[in-house]
C-alpha positions in Angstrom: 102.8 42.3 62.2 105.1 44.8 64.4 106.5 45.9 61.2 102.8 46.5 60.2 101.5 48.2 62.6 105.0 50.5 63.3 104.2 51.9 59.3 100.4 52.5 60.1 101.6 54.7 62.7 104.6 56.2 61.1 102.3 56.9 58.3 99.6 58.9 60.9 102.4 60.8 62.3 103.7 61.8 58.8 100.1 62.8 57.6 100.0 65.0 61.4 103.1 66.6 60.5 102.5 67.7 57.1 98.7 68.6 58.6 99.4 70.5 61.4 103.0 72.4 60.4 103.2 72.7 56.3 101.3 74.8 54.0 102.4 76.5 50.6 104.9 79.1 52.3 106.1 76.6 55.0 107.0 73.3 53.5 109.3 70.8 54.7 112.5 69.2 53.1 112.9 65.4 53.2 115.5 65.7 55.9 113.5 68.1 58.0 110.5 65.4 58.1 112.6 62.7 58.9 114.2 64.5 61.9 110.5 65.1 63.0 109.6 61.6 62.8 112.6 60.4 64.6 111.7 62.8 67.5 107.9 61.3 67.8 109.7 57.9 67.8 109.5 56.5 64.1 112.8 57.1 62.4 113.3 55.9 58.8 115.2 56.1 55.7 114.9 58.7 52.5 113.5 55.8 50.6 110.8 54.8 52.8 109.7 58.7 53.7 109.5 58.5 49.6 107.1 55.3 49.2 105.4 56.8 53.0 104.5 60.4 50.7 103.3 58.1 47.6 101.0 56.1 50.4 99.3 59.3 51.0 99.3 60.8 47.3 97.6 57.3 46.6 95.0 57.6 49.0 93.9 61.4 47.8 95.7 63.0 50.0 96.9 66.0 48.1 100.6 66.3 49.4 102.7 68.8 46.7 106.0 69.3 46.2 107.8 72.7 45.9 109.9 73.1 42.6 112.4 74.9 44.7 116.5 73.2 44.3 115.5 71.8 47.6 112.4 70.6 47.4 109.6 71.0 50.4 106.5 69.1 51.4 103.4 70.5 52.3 99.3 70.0 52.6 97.7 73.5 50.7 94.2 72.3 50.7 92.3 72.8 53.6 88.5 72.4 54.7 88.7 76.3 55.5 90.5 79.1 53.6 92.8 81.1 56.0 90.6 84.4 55.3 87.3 82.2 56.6 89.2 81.3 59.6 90.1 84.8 60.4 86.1 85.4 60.0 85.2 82.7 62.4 87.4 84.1 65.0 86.2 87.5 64.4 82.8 86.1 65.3 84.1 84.3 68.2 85.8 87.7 69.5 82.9 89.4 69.0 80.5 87.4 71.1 79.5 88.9 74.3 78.0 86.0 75.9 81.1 83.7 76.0 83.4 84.1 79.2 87.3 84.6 77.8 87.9 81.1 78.5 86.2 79.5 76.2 86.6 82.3 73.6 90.3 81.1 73.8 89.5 77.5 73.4 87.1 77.8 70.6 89.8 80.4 69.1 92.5 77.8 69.8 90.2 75.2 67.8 89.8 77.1 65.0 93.4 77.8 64.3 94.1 73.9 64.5 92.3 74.4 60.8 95.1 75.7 59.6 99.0 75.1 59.7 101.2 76.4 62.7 102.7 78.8 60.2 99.1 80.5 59.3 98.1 80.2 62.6 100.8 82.6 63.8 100.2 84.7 61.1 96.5 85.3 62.4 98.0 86.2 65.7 100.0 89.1 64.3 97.4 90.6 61.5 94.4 90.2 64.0 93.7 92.7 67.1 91.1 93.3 69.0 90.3 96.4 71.2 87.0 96.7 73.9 85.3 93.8 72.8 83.7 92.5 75.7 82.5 89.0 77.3 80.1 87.2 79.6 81.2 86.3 83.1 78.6 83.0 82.9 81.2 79.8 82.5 77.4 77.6 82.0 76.5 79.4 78.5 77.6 76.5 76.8 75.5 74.1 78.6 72.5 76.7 78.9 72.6 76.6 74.8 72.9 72.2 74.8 69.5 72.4 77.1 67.4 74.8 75.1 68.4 72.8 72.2 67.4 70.0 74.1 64.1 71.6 75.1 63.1 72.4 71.5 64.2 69.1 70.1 62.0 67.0 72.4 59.3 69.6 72.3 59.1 70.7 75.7 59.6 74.1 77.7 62.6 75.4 80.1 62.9 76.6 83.2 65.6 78.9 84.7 66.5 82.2 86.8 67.3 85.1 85.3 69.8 87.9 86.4 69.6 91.7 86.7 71.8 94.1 88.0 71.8 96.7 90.6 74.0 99.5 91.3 76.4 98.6 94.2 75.7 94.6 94.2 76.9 93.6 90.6 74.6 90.5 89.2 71.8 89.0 91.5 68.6 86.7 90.7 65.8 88.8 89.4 62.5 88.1 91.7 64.4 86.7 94.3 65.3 83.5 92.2 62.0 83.2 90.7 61.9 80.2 88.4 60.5 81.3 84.9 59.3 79.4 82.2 59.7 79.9 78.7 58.2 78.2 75.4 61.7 78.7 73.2 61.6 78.7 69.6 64.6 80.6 68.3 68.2 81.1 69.0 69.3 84.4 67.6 72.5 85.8 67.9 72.4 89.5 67.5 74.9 92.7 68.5 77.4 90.5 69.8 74.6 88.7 72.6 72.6 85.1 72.1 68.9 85.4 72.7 66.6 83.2 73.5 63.0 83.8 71.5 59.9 82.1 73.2 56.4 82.4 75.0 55.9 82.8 78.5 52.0 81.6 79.3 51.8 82.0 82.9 51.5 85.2 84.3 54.5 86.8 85.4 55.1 89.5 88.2 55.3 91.7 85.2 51.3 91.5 84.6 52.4 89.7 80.6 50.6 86.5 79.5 51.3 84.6 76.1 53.4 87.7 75.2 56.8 86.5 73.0 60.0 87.3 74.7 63.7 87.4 74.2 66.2 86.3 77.1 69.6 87.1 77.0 70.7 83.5 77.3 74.0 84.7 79.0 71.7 85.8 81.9 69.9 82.6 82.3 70.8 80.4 85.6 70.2 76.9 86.1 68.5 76.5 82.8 66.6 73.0 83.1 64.1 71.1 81.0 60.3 70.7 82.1 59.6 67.1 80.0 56.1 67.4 81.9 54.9 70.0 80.0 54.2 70.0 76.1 55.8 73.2 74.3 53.6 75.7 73.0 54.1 76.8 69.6 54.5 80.1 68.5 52.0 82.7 67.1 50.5 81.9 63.9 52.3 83.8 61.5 55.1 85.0 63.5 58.7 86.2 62.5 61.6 85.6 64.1 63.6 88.0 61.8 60.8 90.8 62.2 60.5 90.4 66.1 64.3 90.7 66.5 64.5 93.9 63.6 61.9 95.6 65.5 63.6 95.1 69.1 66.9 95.5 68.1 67.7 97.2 64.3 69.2 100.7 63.9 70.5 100.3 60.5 71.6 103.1 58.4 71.4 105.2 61.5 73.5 107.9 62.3 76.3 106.9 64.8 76.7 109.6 67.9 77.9 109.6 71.7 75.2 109.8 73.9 74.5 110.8 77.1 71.6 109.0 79.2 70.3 109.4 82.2 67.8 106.5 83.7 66.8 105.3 87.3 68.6 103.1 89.3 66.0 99.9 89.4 66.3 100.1 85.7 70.5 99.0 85.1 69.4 95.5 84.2 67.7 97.2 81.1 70.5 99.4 80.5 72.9 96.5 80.5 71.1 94.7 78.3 71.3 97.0 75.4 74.8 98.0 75.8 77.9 96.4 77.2 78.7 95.6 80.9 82.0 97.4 80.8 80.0 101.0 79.7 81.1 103.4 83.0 78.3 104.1 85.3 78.4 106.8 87.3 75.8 108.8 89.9 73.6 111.3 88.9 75.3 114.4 90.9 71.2 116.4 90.9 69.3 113.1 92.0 71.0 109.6 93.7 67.9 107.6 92.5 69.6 108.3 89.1 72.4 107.2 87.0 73.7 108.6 83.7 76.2 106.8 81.6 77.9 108.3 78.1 77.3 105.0 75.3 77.9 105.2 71.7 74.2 104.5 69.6 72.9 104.6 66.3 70.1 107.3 66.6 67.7 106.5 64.8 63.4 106.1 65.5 64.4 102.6 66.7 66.8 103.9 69.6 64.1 106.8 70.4 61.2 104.3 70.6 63.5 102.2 73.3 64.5 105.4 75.6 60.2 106.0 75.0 59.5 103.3 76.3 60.3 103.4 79.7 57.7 106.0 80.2 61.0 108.5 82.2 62.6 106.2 83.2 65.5 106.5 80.6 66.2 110.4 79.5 68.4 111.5 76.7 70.7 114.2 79.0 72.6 115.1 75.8 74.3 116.2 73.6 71.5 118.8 72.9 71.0 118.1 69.3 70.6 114.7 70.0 68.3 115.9 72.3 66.4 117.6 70.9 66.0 115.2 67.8 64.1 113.1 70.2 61.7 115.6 71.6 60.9 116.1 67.8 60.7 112.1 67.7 57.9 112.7 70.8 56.0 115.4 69.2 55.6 113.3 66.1 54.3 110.4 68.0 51.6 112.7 69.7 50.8 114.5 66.9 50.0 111.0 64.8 
């Protein structure tokens, strides 16, 4: 029975091993598997590693051998080509609302996929420069309970952040709790939404309007098993919603200067990244003015627009003036 059980595990560790270190450019010779088994506490003979690599063979596991005068061991087929895995972690990288914490335990995840060999690889070929991150450590569990929310059919309530020049992050309303009806999940320009209906009245003077969250932003994020979830608009597109909020494709790439009020940094934050410098307006302390790389396009002009003043394009003065043209036009239709 001992004798049993010692193989089962000697077998495990051997599958591990060829797993976790092996792939077609990093195989393993007979004596360089034994050593390892020895060291994790299972040593054995050439002729039982041999019957040990038939068990596996045997039991579709595709273990090859290298036609090299000393031959190697190794696992090639994996759930994830190594080029899908370096796509994953791009995404990963890329994702402003995950703190850098858990970017580098999702990242470390996803190079278990692959051998230790391909796994350093990926650390030399891939390089990232000004991506940037969330500071909220409770995203993950914020994304569990919407789930949760729309699962069971029911709305969420949480807090919502906003940021002020000087203070950094604080609770927007004083720590008012809002509700939201969520629907959707979108992940878009490197931030997760949240895509939903607020029916009560909000200090903001909207009813039954649809509105995204950045879920980043969302505090204490609970669910409200009291009251049913309303469903969205009859008719209603996730995919057009978020293209008209959010899409600038095709658009002409430029560095911009802006100018907006103070009370409005929440809004400024959430259309570009939280590392963008901010600086005082040296003509007008109620103002601040920030340089931020955009797609111009109608889409960008109809955002700055919006704001009724409140956000200014300051320059350069072509860009400029291609949205005092964008003005005119909407007047003049």
């Amino acid at each position: 029975m001992a004798n049993r059980e010692n193989g089962r595990g000697r077998l495990l560790c051997l599958l591990d091993i060829l797993q976790k270190e092996t792939d077609a450019e990093h195989g393993l010779s007979i004596q360089d598997i034994i050593g390892r088994l020895e060291k994790a506490g299972f040593p054995v003979n050439r002729k039982t590693l041999y019957d040990d690599l038939r068990a596996l063979e045997d039991s579709s596991i595709p273990v090859e051998k290298s036609s090299t005068r000393t031959p190697r061991y190794y696992i090639e087929d994996r759930d994830f080509e190594l080029e899908e895995i370096m796509i994953l972690i791009d995404a990963v990288e890329s994702a402003g609302f995950m703190t850098e914490k858990k970017k580098a335990g999702v990242i470390k995840k996803l190079k278990s996929l692959t051998s230790s060999g391909r796994a350093a690889e990926l650390n030399e070929q891939i390089h990232y420069i000004g991506r940037h991150h969330s500071t909220n450590n409770d995203f993950i569990y914020t994304v569990s309970t919407i789930r949760r929310a729309m699962a069971s059919k029911h709305p969420v309530t949480f807090q919502y952040i906003e940021y002020k020049f000087g203070e950094g992050e604080v609770l927007k309303h004083d720590g008012m709790k809002y509700i939201l009806h969520p629907f959707a999940m979108v992940w878009n320009n490197g931030f997760y939404y949240c895509i939903g209906v607020r029916p009560e009245q909000s200090p903001e003077g909207e009813k039954d309007k649809i509105r995204h969250f950045r879920i980043d932003r969302m505090k204490k994020v609970a669910v409200d098993e009291k009251i049913p979830l309303v469903k969205p608009p009859k008719g209603f597109s996730v995919a057009k919603h978020m293209e008209e909020s959010f899409s600038m494709f095709g658009a002409e790439t430029a560095t911009v200067l802006i100018r907006f009020r103070k009370d409005l940094l929440t809004q400024f934050y959430d259309r570009f990244e939280q590392d963008v410098a901010v600086h005082p307006d040296p003509k007008d302390p109620e103002y601040l003015q920030a340089n931020v790389s955009v797609n111009v396009s109608p889409t960008f002009f109809a955002w700055i627009s919006q704001y009724e003043g409140g956000f200014t394009v300051a320059g350069p003065k072509r860009i400029r003036d291609m949205y005092h043209d964008h003005l005119r036009k909407a007047l003049e239709s």
